[in-house]
N, C-alpha and C positions, 0 to 999 in steps of 0.2 A: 527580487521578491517584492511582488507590490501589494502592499494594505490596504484592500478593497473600502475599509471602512473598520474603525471600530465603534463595539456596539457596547453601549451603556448597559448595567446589570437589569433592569428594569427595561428595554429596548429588546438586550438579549431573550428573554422570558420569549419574547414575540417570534423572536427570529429561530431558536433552538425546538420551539412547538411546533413549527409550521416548518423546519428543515423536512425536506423530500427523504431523506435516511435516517431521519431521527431513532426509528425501530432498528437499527443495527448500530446506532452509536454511541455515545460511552454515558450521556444524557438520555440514553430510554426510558430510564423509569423513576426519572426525578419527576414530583410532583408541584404545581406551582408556588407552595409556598416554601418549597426550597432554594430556587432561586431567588428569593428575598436574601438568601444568605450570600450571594454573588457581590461584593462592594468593590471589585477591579473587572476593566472591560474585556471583553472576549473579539478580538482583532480576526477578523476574516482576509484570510491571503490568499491570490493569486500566485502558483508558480511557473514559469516556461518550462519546455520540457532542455533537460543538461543544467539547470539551476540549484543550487544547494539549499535545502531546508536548514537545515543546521551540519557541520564538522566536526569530526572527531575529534573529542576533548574541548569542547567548547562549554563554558557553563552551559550547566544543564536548569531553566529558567521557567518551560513548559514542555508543557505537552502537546502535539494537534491531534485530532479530529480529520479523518479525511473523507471529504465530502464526493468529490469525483478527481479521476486521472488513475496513475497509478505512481505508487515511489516504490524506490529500489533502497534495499540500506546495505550501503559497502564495509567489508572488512578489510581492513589495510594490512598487507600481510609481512611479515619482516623483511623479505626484499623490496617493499615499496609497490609491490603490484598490487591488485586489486582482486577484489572478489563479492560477486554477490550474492547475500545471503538471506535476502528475503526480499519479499516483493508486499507492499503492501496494498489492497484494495479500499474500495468505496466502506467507509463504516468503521475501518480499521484505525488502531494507536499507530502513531508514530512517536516516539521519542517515552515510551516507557519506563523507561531507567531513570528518566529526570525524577522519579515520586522516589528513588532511594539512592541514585548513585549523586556527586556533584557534577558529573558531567556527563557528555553523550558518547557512546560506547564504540557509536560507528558515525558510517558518514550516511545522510539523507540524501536524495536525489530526486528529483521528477524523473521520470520516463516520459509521462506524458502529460499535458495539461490539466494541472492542479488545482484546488481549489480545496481547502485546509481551513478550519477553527484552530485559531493558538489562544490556548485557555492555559493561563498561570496557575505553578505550581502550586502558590498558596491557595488558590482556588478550588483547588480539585484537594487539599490536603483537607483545608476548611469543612467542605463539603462530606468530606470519607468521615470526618469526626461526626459531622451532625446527623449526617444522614446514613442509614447503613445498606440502605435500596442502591445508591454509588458505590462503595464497598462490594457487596455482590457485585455489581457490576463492571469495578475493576480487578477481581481477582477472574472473571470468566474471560475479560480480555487477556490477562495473564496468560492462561490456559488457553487461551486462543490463538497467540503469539507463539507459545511453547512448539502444539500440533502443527500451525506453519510451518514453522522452521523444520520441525522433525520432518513432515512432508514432504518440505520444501528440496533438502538432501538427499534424501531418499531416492525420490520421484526424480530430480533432475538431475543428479549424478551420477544414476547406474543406467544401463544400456546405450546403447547406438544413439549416435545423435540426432538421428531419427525417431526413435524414440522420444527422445527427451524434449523435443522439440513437439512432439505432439501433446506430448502430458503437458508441458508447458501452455499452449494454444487450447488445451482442454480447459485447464483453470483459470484465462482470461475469459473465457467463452461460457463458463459456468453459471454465470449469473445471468446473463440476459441471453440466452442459447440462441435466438434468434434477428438479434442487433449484430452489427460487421465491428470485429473488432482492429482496432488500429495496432499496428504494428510499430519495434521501435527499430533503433538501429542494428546492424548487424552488428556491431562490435559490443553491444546489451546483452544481441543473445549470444555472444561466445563468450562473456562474462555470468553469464547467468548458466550455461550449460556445461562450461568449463572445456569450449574447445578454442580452435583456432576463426579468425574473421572469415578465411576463406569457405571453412566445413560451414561456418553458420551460415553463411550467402547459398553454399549449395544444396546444402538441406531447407530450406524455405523452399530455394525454386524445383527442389524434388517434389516436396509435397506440392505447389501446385501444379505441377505438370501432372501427378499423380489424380488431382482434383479433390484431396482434401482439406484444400484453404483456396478459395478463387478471390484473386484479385479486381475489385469492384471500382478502385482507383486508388491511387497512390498510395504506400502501405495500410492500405483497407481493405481487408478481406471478410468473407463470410468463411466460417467454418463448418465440414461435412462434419457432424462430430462423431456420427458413426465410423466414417474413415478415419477420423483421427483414432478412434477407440483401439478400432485394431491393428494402424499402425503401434504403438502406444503399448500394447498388449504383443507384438511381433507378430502378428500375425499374419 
């Protein structure tokens, strides 16, 4: 994990205004003289993708911000296996539990090339006191995490892997419906769909054979998403 830079509380003002997702992140609707009340820096990270943001049970010290990529947050499950239980996008918290629990609840991951604010927990406690525009703001990310996950189960662990596989490719493709989305490894998505490596390899190259995901170069695809729709739907 590399520390692109950290930014002084008066630096940050600069950088958190003029963030390209500022309107979906957890800083939307602080005003400038609230980050006057920022007195520790806010570290801008780089992560690879198979790299750990933070581990389970590790103090829990901040928070991030996620700028672009996507992360995945594992449950480790009493036999040691793995499961994933949420995917976080652009805009989204990672590491939530640090503002009440002392440590992290799951394990962090990149999927894919990350780029992360990690803002201290006293920062953002600081902040919930003095300002209560953050407050609203972290109790809808609350709420925001909560519907993921509910979603999240739902959506990708009932039906065919076909299915699941489409809803899945539906909600990476949601926000920018017309950009190719990158894909990750097969053994991601039979951890995220809860099957085996070999059904996750054959259900990709179903769907493009099918032509609801076409391959534009190396796992980059563009999505049909009406095709995916009613894959998705069985239909």
């Amino acid at each position: 994990m590399k520390a692109a830079r950290i930014i002084a509380a008066r630096q940050g003002l600069a950088a958190c205004q003029h963030c390209g997702i500022r309107h979906l992140a957890l800083f939307a609707d602080l005003r400038d003289s609230d980050f006057d009340l920022i007195h520790l820096p806010i570290e801008e990270i780089s992560v690879e993708p198979a790299e750990q943001i933070y581990h389970l049970d590790q103090a829990a010290t901040a928070i991030f911000t996620l700028r672009s990529g996507l992360v995945k947050l594992v449950h480790i499950q009493p036999d040691g296996s793995q499961r994933i239980v949420r995917l976080i996008r652009p805009g989204g918290v990672v590491g939530l539990e640090a503002l009440v629990k002392p440590r992290y609840e799951h394990l962090a991951v990149a999927l894919l090339p990350v780029e992360l604010c990690r803002i201290p927990v006293s920062v953002v406690r600081q902040l919930q006191t003095d300002t209560p525009r953050l407050h609203q703001k972290l109790m809808e990310k609350w709420h925001e995490a909560l519907s993921v996950a509910d979603d999240f189960l739902t959506g990708l662990s009932t039906g065919s892997a076909r299915q699941r596989l489409a809803r899945l490719l539906l909600t990476l493709s949601e926000d920018t419906p017309d950009q190719p989305v990158r894909l990750f490894t097969r053994e991601d998505f039979g951890a995220i769909l809860a099957v085996t490596l070999e059904t996750a390899s054959r259900t990709v190259s179903d769907l493009k054979r099918s032509g609801a995901i076409q391959e534009i170069a190396h796992n980059l695809v563009i999505c049909d998403r009406v095709l995916l729709q009613a894959v998705a739907e069985g239909v």
